[in-house]
C-alpha positions, 0 to 999 in steps of 0.5 A: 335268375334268368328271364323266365324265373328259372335258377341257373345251373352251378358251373359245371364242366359242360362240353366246350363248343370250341373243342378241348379245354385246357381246364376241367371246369373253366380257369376261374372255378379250377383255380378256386377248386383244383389249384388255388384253393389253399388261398381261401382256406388259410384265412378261413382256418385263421377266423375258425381259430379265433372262435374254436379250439384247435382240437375243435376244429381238427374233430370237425374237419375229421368228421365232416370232411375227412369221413364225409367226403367217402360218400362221393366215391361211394357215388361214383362206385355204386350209382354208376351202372356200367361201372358197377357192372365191371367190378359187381365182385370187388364191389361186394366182397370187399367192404364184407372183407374189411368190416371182418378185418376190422371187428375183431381188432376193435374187440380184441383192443388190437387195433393199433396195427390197423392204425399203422396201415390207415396212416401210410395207406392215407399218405399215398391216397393224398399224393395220388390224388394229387398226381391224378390232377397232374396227370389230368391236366397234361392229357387236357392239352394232349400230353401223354408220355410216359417219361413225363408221367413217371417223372410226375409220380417220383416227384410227388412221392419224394416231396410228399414222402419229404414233408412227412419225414420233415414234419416232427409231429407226423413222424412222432405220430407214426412213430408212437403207434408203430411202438404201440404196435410191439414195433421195435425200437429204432435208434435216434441216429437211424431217423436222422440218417433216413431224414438226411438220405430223403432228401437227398434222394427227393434233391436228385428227383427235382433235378431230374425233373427240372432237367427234362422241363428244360429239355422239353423247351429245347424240343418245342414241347414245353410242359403245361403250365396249368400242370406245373401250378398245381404241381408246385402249389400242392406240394408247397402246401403239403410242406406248409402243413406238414413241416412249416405248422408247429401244430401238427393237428391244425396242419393235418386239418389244413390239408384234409380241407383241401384235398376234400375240396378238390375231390367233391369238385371233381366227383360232382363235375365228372359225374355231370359229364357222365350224365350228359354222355351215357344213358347207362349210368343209372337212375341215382346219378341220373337223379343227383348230378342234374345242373341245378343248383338244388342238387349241389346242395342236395350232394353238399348235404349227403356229404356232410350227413355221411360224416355226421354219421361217422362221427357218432361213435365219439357220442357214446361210451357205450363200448360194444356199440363204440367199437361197431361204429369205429369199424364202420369207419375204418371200413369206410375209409379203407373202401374209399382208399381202395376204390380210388386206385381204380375208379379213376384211371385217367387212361381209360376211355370211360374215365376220360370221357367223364374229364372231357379228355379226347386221348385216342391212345386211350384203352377200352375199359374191358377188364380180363380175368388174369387182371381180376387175379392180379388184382386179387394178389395185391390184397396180400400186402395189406393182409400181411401188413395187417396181421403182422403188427396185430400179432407183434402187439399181442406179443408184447402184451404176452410177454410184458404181462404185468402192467408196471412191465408194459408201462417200464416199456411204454416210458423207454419207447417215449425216451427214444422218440424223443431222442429222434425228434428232440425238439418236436415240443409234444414228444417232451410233453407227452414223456413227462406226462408219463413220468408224472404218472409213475411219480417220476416228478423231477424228471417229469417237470424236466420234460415239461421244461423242454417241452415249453423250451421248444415251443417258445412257451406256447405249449398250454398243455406244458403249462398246465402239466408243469403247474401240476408238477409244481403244486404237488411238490408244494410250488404253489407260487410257480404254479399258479404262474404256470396255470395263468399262462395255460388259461392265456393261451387256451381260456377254455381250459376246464382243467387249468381253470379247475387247477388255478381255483384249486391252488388259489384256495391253497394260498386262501385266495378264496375270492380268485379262486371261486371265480376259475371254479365257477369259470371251470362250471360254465364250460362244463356244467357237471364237472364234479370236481369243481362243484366238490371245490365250491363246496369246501370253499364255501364251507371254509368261507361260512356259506353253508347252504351254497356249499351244500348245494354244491356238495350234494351236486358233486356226490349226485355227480359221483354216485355210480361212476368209475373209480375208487370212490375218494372223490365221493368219501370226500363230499360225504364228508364235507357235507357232513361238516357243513350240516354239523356246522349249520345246526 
C-alpha cells in the first residue's frame, strides 16, 4: 500500500530501464512460475491427499485447471484486435469444424477414436509449451541458432516421449483406448522392444546435446543457464510424474498443475506488455490485463468459472444433454491445442515484443495466402486420424455383434495388456474385474493377487474386488480381512464399507456390521443397498420399526430406477415380514 492508499500493482513483466532482461518477469517470480514451480506443488498435492481422495483430486485439477485454463488462450486468440484480424477465418471456422467432428461421435457411442487423437495431440501440447519457454529464454539473452533450436526440440521430444513409453500406467491407458478403438493387438515383445529402442534413441539425443553445450563453452558461447534450468527441472518432472508415481491419476494432476501455472503467467504477463506496447489490442484486453491487482483476480476467477462450466457435464445424467457438454469440452481442448501452435511463435516480432525480446532477425507478422493453404492441408492428418479409428470401432462393433462376442475380445485385449505391462498393478486389477464379471472366479482372484503383489499390497481396489471374490466362494474370514485393508487405505469407501457390513452380518456379527452400514449411509446418504441391509439386520435383531424405516427408505430408493427390479422384490419382501412380524 503506498502513501496515497492506492494497491500496487501484482509483478508484471514491465519494460527494464536497463535494457533486456535475461527473465520474463524478474529471477524470483520466473523461478515461482516458470522453473521452480514443482517445489511448491509437491507439498501442496501431499496436504490435498491427506483430506481428498485421489480421484477427488484428479476431478478437480481436470476440471478447473486442466478445462480452465482454455479461457486464457481464448483471451489471447479473440480479445487481441490485430491478431484476431490476421486469422478472422481460422478463428471462425475451426471451432464450427470441431464441434461438427465431435457431436456425432458422442451420439453415435464412437468417441473412443477421438479419445486416441486427445491423448497424443496433449502429449505434444505439453512438450511444446515447454520447449516454448526454452526457446524463450535463449532469445531473452540474444541466442538464436538454429542448430541449438533443434537440439532443443529432439531433446524434448525424446524425454518427454521416454517418460511416456516409461510410465506402465500411461501406456496402459493409451493402450486400452486404442483397443477400444478396434486397434489391433500388438504383441507384448513389440512394446518392450519400442520401450528399449526409445531409449536408446533418447540416449544418443542427450549425448549429442551435451556435445554441443560442450562445444559451445569451447567457442566462448556457453548456453544460458536460465535456459538449461528450465530444461532439466521440467523433464525431471515429467519422469517424476509419469514414471516415478505409482499412481498414474496423482501423476497426471501433477504435471496438469504445473503446466497450467506456467501458462496463466505467461498469458497474463504477455498480454500486460501487449497493452503497454499497441494501442490496438482491443477494448477486452485493454479492460482485463490492466496492473492491478483487482484484474488478477478478475482473470484467476474467469479461469476457474470456465472450468466450473466444463465440469457440468459430470453433474447430469441426462444423456442428450451430457453428450452436448462433453463435445463442448472436447471442442474446447481441441481449439486450445490448435491455437497454440500458432499463437505464439516466438520468431515473430509481434509475439517477441509481447516477451519483451529485441531479436532483429525476427519475421514481420504478415501472413501470405499459400501459408493459409498450408495451413489448410495439416488438418488432413487429424481428419484422417479421426475417421480411421471411428470406422476401425464400428467395425468391430459389426463384425463381434453379440455381446458374449465383444466381451470374449474385450477380456483377450486385457490378457495382452497385461502381458505388455506386467507389473503395472491396474492392468491385473482391471483383467479380474473382468473375469469376475463373466464368472471367471479363479482366474479373477489370480489377477486380483497379482494386482496386490505388484503394488505392494496398496491397491484398495485389489482389496476390496479380492474380498468380493472371496465371499462369493463362501471365504467370509479372508474376505473380511480384504475389506478391512481396502477401508485402511481408502476409509471413504461406500463400497467396501457396504461389502464389510454386508460379510459381518454373514458371520452374525451384527453389532460390526451395522456400524460399516451405517458408516457407508454417512457417505452416501440414499445408497439403497445399505438401507436394504439395515433393514434385514434390524429385522433379524427384532428392531422392527428401525427395519421398517430403513426398508421403506430402501424401496422409495428403488421405485423407478434402472435394473431388474431384485433389489426392490427383496425389500417388498422384508417389509412384509417385518409387518408380519410386529403385529
Amino acid at each position: 500500500m503506498s502513501q496515497s492508499g492506492s494497491v500496487a500493482p501484482p509483478p508484471t513483466a514491465s519494460a527494464e530501464a536497463a535494457g533486456p532482461s535475461r527473465w520474463i518477469i524478474s529471477a524470483g517470480w520466473d523461478i515461482v512460475l516458470f522453473i521452480g514451480t514443482p517445489a511448491l506443488i509437491l507439498p501442496l498435492m501431499w496436504l490435498s491427499r491427506q483430506r481428498f481422495s485421489d480421484q477427488t483430486i484428479y476431478a478437480l485439477v481436470t476440471a478447473f485447471g486442466a478445462t480452465g485454463h482454455h479461457l486464457p488462450g481464448m483471451m489471447r486468440a479473440y480479445g487481441d484486435r490485430a491478431l484476431f484480424r490476421r486469422f478472422r477465418l481460422r478463428f471462425t471456422l475451426v471451432p464450427a469444424l470441431l464441434l461438427a467432428v465431435s457431436l456425432p461421435l458422442l451420439f453415435t457411442e464412437l468417441r473412443q477414436g477421438m479419445m486416441v487423437v486427445l491423448l497424443f495431440w496433449g502429449f505434444w501440447h505439453g512438450l511444446m509449451q515447454v520447449y516454448g519457454f526454452v526457446r524463450i529464454y535463449d532469445a531473452k539473452v540474444g541466442q538464436h541458432d538454429a542448430r541449438t533450436a533443434t537440439l532443443d526440440w529432439w531433446l524434448c521430444f525424446a524425454w518427454f516421449g521416454a517418460g511416456l513409453v516409461n510410465s506402465d500406467g500411461r501406456m496402459f491407458q493409451i493402450l486400452e483406448v486404442f483397443y477400444q478403438t478396434g486397434g489391433p493387438v500388438i504383441p507384448a515383445n513389440w512394446f518392450g522392444g519400442f520401450r528399449t529402442a526409445w531409449n536408446a534413441l533418447t540416449l544418443l539425443i542427450t549425448l549429442g546435446f551435451l556435445g554441443h553445450l560442450v562445444g559451445g563453452l569451447s567457442r566462448n558461447r556457453p548456453a544460458n543457464p536460465v535456459k538449461l534450468a528450465t530444461l532439466a527441472l521440467s523433464i525431471a518432472y515429467w519422469w517424476f510424474a509419469m514414471v516415478m508415481i505409482d499412481n498414474i491419476v496423482i501423476g497426471l494432476a501433477l504435471f496438469e498443475i504445473f503446466h497450467d501455472v506456467q501458462y496463466l503467467a505467461i498469458v497474463w504477463v504477455f498480454n500486460q506488455k501487449r497493452v503497454d506496447s499497441d494501442p490496438d489490442v482491443g477494448s477486452f484486453s485493454q479492460f482485463l490485463f490492466r496492473r492491478s491487482w483487482a484484474m488478477l483476480g478478475l482473470y484467476v476467477g474467469l479461469v476457474l468459472g470456465y472450468g466450473f462450466l466444463g465440469n457440468l457435464q459430470a453433474q447430469t445424467d441426462i444423456k442428450p444433454l451430457q453428450n452436448t457438454l462433453v463435445a463442448l469440452v472436447w471442442t474446447s481442448t481441441l481449439l486450445h491445442f490448435y491455437l497454440d501452435g500458432f499463437v505464439w511463435k516466438v520468431r515473430e516480432r509481434g509475439t517477441q515484443k509481447g516477451l519483451g525480446i529485441d531479436d532483429p532477425q525476427g519475421t514481420d507478422d504478415s501472413r501470405p495466402l499459400t501459408e493459409g493453404m498450408i495451413h489448410a492441408m495439416k488438418w488432413i492428418p487429424f481428419v484422417g486420424a479421426v475417421l480411421l479409428l471411428t470406422a476401425s470401432q464400428w467395425w468391430q462393433r459389426g463384425v463381434h455383434a453379440t455381446p458374449e462376442e465383444r466381451d470374449r475380445l474385450e477380456t483377450l485385449r486385457y490378457e495382452r495388456l497385461v502381458q505388455a505391462v506386467p507389473t503395472y498393478d491396474h492392468a491385473h486389477l482391471t483383467l479380474g474385474t473382468r473375469r469376475a464379471a463373466a464368472g471367471d472366479f479363479a482366474a479373477a482372484r489370480r489377477s486380483f493377487t497379482f494386482a496386490l503383489k505388484f503394488s505392494h499390497d496398496n491397491n484398495a481396489a485389489a482389496h476390496y474386488n479380492l474380498g468380493l471374490v472371496l465371499a462369493g466362494q463362501k471365504e467370509f474370514a479372508p474376505a473380511i480381512e480384504h475389506y478391512k485393508k481396502s477401508l485402511s487405505l481408502d476409509p471413504r469407501s461406500v463400497e467396501s464399507h457396504f461389502a464389510l457390513a454386508a460379510a459381518l452380518q454373514s458371520q452374525s456379527q451384527t453389532v460390526d456390521a451395522e456400524k460399516h452400514f451405517l458408516a457407508a449411509l454417512e457417505f452416501n446418504p440414499d445408497f439403497a443397498a445399505a438401507h436394504l441391509g439395515l433393514g434385514g439386520l434390524y429385522r433379524s435383531t427384532g428392531q422392527f420399526q428401525q427395519a421398517e424405516q430403513r426398508l421403506l427408505r430402501a424401496i422409495e430408493l428403488l421405485e423407478g430406477t434402472p435394473g431388474d427390479g431384485r433389489d426392490l422384490r427383496a425389500a417388498r419382501d422384508q417389509l412384509r415380514l417385518v409387518r408380519d412380524a410386529s403385529r
